[in-house]
N, C-alpha and C positions, 0 to 999 in steps of 0.2 A: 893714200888717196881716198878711200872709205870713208879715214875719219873727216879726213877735208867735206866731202861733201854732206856726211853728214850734220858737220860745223855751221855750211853755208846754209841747209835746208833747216836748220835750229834760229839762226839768222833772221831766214826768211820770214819765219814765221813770228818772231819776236817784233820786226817792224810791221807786221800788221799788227798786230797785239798794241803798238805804241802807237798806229795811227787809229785804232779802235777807243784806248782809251785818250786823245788827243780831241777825237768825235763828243765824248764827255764832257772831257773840261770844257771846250764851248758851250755846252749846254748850259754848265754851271756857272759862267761867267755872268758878273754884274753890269749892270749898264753903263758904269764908268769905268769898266775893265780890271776892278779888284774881285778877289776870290774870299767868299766867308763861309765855311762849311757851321756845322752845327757844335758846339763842344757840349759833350755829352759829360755825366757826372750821377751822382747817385740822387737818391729821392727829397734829401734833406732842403735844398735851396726852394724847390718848389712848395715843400712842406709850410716852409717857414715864409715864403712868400703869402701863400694863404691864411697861416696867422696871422703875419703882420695886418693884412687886409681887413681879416675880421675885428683886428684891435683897432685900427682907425676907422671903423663903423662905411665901409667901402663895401658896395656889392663886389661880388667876384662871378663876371662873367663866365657865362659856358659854364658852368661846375660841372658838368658830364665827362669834358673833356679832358682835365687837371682829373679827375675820379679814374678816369681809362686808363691815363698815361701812368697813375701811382700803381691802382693795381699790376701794368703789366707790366712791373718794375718786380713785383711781389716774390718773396724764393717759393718752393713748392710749400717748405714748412712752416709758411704765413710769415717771415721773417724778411726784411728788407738789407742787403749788405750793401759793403762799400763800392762796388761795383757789381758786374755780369757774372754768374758762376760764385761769385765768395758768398762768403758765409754768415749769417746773421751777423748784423751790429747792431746792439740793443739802440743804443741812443736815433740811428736813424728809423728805427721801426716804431719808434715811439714816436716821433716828429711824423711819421707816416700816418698813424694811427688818430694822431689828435687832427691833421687836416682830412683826412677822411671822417672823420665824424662832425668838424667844421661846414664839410661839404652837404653835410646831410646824409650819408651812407649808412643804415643803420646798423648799431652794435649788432643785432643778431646775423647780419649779412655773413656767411659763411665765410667771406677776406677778413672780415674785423674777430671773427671767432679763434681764427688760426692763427692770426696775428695777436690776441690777448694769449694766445696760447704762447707764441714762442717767446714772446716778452717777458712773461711771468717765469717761465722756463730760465732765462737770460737773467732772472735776477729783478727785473720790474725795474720803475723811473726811479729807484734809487742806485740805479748802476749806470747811468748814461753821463756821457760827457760836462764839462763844464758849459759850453754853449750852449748845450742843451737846457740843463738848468738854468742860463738867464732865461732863454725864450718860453720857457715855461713858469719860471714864478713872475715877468710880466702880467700873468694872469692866476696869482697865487695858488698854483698848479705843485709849485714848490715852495719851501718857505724862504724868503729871501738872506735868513741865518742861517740858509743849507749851502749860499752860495758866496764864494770868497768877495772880501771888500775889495773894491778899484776905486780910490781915490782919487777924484782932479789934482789936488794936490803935485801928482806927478808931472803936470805938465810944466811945475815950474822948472824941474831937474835942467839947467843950463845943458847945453850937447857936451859937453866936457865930462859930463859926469855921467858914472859908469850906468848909471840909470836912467839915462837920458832917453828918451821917446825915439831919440835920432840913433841908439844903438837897438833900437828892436829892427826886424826886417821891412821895409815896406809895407806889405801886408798885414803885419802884426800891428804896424803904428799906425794905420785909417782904419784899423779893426776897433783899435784899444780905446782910441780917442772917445768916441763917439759913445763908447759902452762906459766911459768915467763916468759922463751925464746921467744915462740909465741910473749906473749901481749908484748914486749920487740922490737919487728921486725914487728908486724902487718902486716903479707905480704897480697898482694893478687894473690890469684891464677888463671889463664884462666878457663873462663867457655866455653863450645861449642860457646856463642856468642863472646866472645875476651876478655881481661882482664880490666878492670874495677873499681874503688872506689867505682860507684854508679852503678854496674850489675843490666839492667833491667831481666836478668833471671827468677827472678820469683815476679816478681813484680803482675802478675796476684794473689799474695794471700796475699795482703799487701789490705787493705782497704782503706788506702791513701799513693798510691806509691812517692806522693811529698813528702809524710812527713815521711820520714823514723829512724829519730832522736829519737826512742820511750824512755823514760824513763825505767828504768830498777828496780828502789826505789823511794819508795814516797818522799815526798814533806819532809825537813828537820822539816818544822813547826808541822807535825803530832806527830813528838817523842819527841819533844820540854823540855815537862814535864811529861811523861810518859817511855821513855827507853833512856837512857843519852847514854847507849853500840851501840846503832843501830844509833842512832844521830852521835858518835863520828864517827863511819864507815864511814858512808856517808861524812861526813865533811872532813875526809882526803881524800877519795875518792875524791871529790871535786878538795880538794885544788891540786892532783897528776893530775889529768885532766889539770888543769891550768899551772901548769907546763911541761907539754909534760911526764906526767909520769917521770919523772929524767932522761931521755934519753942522755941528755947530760952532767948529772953531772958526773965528772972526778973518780969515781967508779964503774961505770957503767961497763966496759972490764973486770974488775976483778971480779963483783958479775955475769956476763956472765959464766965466766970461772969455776965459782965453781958448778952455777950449770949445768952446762955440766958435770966437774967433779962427781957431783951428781948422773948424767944420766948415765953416762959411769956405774960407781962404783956398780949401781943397776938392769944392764942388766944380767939378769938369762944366765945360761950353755945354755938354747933353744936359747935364743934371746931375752926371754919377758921380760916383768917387770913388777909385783907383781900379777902376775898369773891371773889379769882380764885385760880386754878389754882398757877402759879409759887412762892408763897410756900407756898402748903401741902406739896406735895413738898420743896421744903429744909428745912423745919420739922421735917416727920416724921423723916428723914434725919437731921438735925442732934440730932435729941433719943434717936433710936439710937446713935449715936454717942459722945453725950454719955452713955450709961450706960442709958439707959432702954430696957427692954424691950418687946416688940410687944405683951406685955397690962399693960404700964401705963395707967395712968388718961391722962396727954397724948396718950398714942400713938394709943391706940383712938380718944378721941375724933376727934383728928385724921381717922383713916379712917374715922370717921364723917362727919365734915365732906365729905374729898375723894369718898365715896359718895354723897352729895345731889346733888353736880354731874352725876353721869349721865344721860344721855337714853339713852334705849331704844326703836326702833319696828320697822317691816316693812325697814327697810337695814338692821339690827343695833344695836349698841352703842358709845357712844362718852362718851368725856369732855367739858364743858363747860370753855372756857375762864374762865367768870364764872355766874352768872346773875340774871335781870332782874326778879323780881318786883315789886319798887317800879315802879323804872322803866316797866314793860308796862303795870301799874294805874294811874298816873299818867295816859300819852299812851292809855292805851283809855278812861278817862274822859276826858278831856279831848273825845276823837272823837266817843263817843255823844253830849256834851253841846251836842258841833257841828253832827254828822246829827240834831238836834233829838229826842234822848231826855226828855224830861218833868225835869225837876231831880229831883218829887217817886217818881220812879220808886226801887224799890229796889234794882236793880243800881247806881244811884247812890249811895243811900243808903250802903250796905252800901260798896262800894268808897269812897267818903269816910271812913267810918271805917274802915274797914282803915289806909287810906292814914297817916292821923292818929293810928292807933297808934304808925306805925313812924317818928313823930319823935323825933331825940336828942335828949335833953335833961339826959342828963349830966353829968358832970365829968371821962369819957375822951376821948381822943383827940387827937391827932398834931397835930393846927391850932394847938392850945392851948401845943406849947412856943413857939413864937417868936408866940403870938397871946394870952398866958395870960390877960387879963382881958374878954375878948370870951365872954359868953354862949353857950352849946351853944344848938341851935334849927335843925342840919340834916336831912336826909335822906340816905341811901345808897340806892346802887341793889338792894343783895340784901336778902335776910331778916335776914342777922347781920352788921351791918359797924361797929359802933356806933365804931370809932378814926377812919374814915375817909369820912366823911358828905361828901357836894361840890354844889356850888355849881348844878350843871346840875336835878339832881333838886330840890333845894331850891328853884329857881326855876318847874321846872313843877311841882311840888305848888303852890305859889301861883296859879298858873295854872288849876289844875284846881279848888282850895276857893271860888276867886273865880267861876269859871263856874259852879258849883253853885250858890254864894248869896252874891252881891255883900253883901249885910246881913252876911254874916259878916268883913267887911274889917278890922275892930278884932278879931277873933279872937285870943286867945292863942295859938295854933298860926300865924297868920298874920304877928302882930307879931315870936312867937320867929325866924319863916323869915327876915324882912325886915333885923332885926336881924345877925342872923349874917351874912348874904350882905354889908353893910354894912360887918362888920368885914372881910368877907375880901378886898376890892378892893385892890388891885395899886397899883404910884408911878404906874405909865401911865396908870389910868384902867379899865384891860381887870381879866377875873377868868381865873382861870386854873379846873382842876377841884377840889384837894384841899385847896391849900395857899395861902396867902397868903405873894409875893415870893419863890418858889420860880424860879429864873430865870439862876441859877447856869450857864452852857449850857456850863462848859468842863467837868461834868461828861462832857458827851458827850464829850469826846477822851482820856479814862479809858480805859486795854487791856482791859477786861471791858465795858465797852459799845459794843457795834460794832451795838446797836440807836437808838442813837443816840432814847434815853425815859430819860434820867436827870431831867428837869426837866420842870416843869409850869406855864408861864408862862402868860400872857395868853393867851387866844384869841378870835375875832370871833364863832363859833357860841354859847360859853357864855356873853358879853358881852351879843349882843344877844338872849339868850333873860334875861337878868336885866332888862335893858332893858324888855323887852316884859312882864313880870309887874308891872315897878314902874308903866309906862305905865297895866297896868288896875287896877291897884291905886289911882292917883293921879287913874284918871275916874272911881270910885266914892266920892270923897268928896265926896258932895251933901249932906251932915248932918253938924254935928258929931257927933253923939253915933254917926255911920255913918261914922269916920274914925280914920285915923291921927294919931297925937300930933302936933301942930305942931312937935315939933321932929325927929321923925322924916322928916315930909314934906321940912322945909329941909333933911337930911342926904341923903334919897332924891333931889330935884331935884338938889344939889348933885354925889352917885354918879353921876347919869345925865349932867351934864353933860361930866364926865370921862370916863364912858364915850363919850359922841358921839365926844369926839376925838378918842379912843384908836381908833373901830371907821372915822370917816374917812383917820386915817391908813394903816388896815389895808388899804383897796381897793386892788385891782388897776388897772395901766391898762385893760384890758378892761372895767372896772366891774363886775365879780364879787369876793368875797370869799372866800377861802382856809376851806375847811372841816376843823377837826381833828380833830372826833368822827364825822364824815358824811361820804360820800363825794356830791362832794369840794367842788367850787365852788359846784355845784347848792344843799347843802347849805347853806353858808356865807350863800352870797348870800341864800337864802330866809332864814335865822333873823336876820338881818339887816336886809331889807327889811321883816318881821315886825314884828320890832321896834321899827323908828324909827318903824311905822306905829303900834303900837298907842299909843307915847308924844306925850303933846301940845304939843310946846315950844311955850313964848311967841315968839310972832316975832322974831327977832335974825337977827343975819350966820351964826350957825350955822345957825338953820333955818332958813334959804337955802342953804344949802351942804348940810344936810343931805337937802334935795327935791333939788336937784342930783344929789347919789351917787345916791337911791331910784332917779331917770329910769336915769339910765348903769346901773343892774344889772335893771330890768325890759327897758330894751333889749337887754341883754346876754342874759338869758333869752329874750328873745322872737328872739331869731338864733339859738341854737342849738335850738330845738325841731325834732324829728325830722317827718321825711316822714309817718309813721305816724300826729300829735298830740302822742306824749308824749315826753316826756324823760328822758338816757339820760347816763353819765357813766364811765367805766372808771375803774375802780383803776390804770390806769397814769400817770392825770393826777399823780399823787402824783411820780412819777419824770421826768414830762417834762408840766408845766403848759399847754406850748403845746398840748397835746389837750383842754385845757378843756372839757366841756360837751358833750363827743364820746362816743359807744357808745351798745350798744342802748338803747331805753326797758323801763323797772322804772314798776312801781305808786310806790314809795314816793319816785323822784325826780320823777316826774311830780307828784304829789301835792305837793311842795315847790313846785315849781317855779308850779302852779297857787295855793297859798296866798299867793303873795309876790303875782302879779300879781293876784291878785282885791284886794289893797290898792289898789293903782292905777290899772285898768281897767273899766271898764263889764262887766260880768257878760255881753254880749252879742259881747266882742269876739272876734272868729275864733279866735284862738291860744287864749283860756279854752275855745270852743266846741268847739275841735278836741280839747286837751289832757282835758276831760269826754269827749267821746265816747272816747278813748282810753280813760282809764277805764273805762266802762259793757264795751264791747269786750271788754274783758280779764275782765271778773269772770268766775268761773269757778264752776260749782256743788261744794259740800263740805258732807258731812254730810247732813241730815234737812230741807230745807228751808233751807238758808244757802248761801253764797256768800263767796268770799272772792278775793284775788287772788296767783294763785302769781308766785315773784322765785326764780330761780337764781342770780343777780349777788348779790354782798355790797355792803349798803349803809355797814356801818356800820364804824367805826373803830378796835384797840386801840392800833396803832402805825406811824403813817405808812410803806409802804416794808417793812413787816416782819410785822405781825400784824393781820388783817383778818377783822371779823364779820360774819355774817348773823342778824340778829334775826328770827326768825321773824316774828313780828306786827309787824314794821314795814308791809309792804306789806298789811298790813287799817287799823291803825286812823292811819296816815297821811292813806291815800284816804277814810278818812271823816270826817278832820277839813275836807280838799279839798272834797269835793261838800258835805256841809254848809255850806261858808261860801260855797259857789256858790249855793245853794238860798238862802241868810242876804241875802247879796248878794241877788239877782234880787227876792227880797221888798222889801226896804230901798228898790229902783227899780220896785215898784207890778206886778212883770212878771208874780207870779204869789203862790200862799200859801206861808209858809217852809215847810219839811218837817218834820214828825213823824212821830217812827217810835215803835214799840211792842218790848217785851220779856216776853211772858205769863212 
């Protein structure tokens, strides 16, 4: 009896907690009923924002406020890292350094002392990244025979062949395109001190300003007999050096031409191209370049586009690596509809059709050359991304129309989602995010990718969050005429069986699962354990095997939960896995971590008990009556080891998709009434 009431008074207190943070998310609601929080990132996009600026002779408004936001990005030891807490990475402290002295900051300014300091320490700008080195010998900062050849050329490679533009991942192929033209024209641009091959600009953080020639790839003899792929790279690289890059071979104007043609073809309705940061600065660049002026019609719109992506608040100004609006509106409906928001409510309403606007349903897009008769019918995560729609969004938009109104399951927006995600499955069984059979991986030992994101294969997070949409999709069919085609269901069981043994293969001995969009295992493992849960297999030797893995990754979870209740995961798990599951507690891994085991576990069990109270603990008051929960740690993922986000609204409508299915739960086991919350 004790513990009963104290179940119910834990209850209690958790629907205020949901109707607290419920108070919030109205706050943050948009005028047409979509949710965009901020996506947070490290210092380099805005860095390189401010170069790009000063290379097309552009004021750069406010510089106080881009100077505020970079300093208080700064580590203690004047180093700038990949995210909050990590540890210097040369190349974005140099990108730091040069728009802070763009800004007008001056060198002796105690931030730029500490930061020549920890650079020079780090090895100076002949240790920094490949991207780093374009954006720096644009303005002969570097020499441009410091930095590997990219050939137009390329773009002739038919999609058939193994080099083709159309086996890079998405991202790599609006990245790449646009940098051919660059490394094609190698310009350099005026810096404050005059224009230059050999800019002493910032020669104060080169360790030896004579020798600026740095190497960019080892020594040919090192791969000799051990990696024939990375040897063959470098050796054409080579021999393209030696030849001036093919600069003047008599194909050269035409493989120019296409891809310009390229660039034109993949500028979005705003102006951007492929809804992040990277491909839009080589665009803009590549199309001055190419002839076009900063008040042409590509141009402007372009810095219209890269203009949208700014965040602006009380730390100043900064560039967005991406941003989220599908995505936020998705998983914040999805949350309200889990903290027991009414279906008939119209923050719901409203956000469903938002959402259901921003289906593709076209006839662009990138999927389609090596996918060409498979149906349009995805989602993207930004406003304007219609080439480049993926599998993860498209899967929880199903997830969110189906929690609104199971009756809608035969939906034309439902069947187009199902459809598409259908065609886009992988030989393995797994889905990758953009591309179907993209998986190519000796891209990565290419000299210009030393981020090692040229491919976009399988993964366990996007698999078993497709999993888990077809699962409720596939218990909603109680009616014919409240179902899916029959022959779409036998192609969905059939997906989902392929999936199982692509995502059992995937486990870890630990019984955790590899997270590639979410940091890290936490992540994995929950959209995982999610998944197999929300799907019903028939009984067989898989779903045997498949309750098997669920135990090993809820045990796995329930060992690494923190002293505190919740659960905590560093980004350094990414470079050394044996820390799995280790660092502080965050709202939004907590929140995972508590959704996987509320599949498993009795709503009463200590670690759910504890992992709630964690929660409740944490919320914090914001705004007029709301409450939300503050995350200094980045949860989220652009590039394992190299480029790391923080979603703002991850740590609100995570935790409230958490306490809602604890509140769902505890109903379901008689312990108390589910929760309802309100949004006047």
């Amino acid at each position: 009896m004790a513990d009963q009431l104290l179940s119910r008074s834990l209850a209690r207190e958790v629907s205020q907690c949901l109707q607290q943070a419920a108070n919030f998310t109205r706050e943050q609601v948009r005028d047409d009923g979509h949710w965009c929080g901020e996506v947070k990132s490290n210092v380099s996009n805005t860095a390189e924002y401010i170069t790009l600026r000063h290379a097309l002779g552009l004021e750069i408004p406010n510089p106080e406020m881009w100077i505020s936001w970079i300093l208080s990005e700064q580590n203690p030891d004047g180093s700038w890292g990949l995210a909050p807490d990590q540890g210097g990475y040369v190349s974005f402290s140099v990108e730091a350094y040069f728009a802070l002295k763009l800004l007008n900051l001056s060198p002796e300014h105690p931030a730029m002392t500490k930061a020549r300091d920890s650079i020079l320490a780090a090895g100076g700008v002949a240790r920094v990244r490949i991207f780093t080195r374009f954006f720096l010998a644009i303005f002969g900062l570097v020499p441009w025979t410091a930095v590997p050849e990219m050939p137009p050329e390329l773009i002739f490679m038919p999609p058939s062949a193994p080099f083709s533009i159309y086996h890079m991942s998405a991202w790599a192929r609006l990245t790449v395109v646009p940098l051919l033209l660059v490394s094609h024209h190698r310009p350099i641009f005026a810096l404050p001190n005059g224009r230059s091959e050999a800019n002493t600009f910032l020669d104060e953080l080169w360790c030896n300003p004579q020798d600026k020639q740095a190497p960019y790839s080892p020594s040919l003899w090192k791969f000799w007999k051990t990696d024939f792929a990375t040897l063959g790279f470098i050796l054409i690289d080579n021999i393209l050096h030696a030849v001036n890059g093919m600069r003047n071979f008599p194909w050269r104007k035409h493989a120019r031409q296409r891809c310009l043609d390229f660039v034109f073809e993949h500028q979005e309705e705003d102006g951007s191209w492929g809804g992040c940061y990277p491909p839009m600065h080589g665009s803009i660049i590549a199309l001055i370049l190419e002839g076009y002026d900063i008040d042409s019609h590509p141009v402007k719109r372009g810095l219209q586009g890269l203009e949208s992506f700014i965040w602006s608040d009380h730390t100043g100004m900064r560039m967005q690596a991406s941003i989220s609006p599908v995505w936020d509106t998705i998983l914040m409906t999805i949350g309200l509809l889990d903290a027991g928001l009414p279906v008939e409510s119209k923050y719901v309403r409203r956000s469903t059709t938002w959402i259901k606007s921003r289906q593709i349903l076209g006839s662009q897009g990138d999927w389609k050359v090596l996918n060409p008769t498979l149906r349009a019918g995805g989602f993207s995560f930004e406003y304007h991304n219609v080439w480049t729609p993926d599998v993860d969004d498209t899967a929880a938009a199903i997830l969110s129309f189906m929690k609104q109104n199971p009756r809608s399951v035969n939906s034309e927006p439902i069947l187009r989602a199902i459809e598409w995600i259908l065609g886009m499955q992988n030989e393995d069984g797994g889905w990758g995010a953009f591309d179907r059979g993209n998986n190519k991986l000796f891209f990565n030992r290419i000299p210009f990718s030393d981020m090692e994101a040229m491919c976009d294969p399988s993964t366990a997070d996007v698999t078993a969050r497709v999993v888990e949409a077809f699962g409720l999709v596939m218990s909603n069919n109680s009616h014919e005429k409240l179902s899916v085609p029959k022959d779409m269901q036998v192609a969905m069981m059939f997906a989902v069986d392929r999936a199982a043994k692509y995502l059992l293969s995937e486990q870890e001995p630990t019984g955790a699962w590899f997270g590639r969009w979410g940091a890290n295992f936490i992540y994995g493992t929950s959209n995982v354990i999610c998944g197999f849960a929300e799907f019903k297999f028939p009984e067989s030797s898989i779903s045997v095997q498949i309750g098997e893995c669920m135990q090993r990754g809820v045990d796995w979870l329930l060992s690494i939960q923190n002293s505190d209740g919740g659960w905590g995961e560093s980004l350094d798990t990414y470079r050394d896995p044996s820390t799995a599951g280790q660092g502080p507690s965050t709202a939004s891994q907590s929140a995972w971590a508590l959704m996987a085991l509320l599949t498993s576990l009795h709503p009463t069990h200590p670690a759910i008990t504890r992992g709630v109270r964690y929660l409740l603990s944490t919320q914090t008051a914001v705004g007029n009556n709301g409450a939300s929960w503050p995350e200094r740690p980045y949860t989220g993922v652009g590039f394992p080891n190299h480029f790391y986000l923080g979603y703002s609204l991850y740590s609100h409508y995570f935790p409230l998709m958490a306490l809602g299915r604890y509140m769902s739960s505890g109903g379901r086991a008689g312990l108390w009434q589910p929760c309802r919350i309100e949004m006047c």
